[in-house]
N, C-alpha and C positions, 0 to 999 in steps of 0.2 A: 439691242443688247447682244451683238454677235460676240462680245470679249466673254469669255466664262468666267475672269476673273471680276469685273465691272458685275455680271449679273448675282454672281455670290455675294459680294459686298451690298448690293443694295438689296437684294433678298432679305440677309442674317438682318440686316439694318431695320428694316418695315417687319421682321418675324419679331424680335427681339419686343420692339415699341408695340406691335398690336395684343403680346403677350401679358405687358404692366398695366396696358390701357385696353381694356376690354369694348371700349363705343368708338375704337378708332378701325378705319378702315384702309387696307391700302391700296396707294397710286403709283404707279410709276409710269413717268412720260417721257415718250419717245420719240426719236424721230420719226419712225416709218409702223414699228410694230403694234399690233393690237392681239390682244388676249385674255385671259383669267391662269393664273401659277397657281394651282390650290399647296399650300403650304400645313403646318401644323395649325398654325395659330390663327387659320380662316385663307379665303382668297385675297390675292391682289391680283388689281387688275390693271391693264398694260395697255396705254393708251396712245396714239399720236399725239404729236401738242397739239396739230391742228384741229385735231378734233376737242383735245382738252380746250382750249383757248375759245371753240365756241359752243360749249355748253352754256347753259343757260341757269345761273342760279338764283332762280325763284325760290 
């Protein structure tokens, strides 16, 4: 998320939703980056697809 514009929109987007819904957590997948954004409304966490694509949901 090198565009600042791209990263705000999907930030307010995942703040706004984890605000109404309190047992939601957020995601956002990337192509390359990994991290945690601590925001207002809890962290989101910043993931490669690659890596999203092979977690394991047991």
């Amino acid at each position: 998320m090198t565009n600042a514009r791209t990263q705000k929109r999907e930030i307010t987007a995942l703040e706004q939703t984890m605000h109404r819904m309190s047992d939601v957590t957020g995601t956002i997948i990337t192509l390359r980056e990994e991290g945690t954004l601590p925001t207002d409304a809890g962290d989101i966490n910043v993931i490669p697809a690659w890596k999203w694509a092979l977690q394991s949901k047991n």
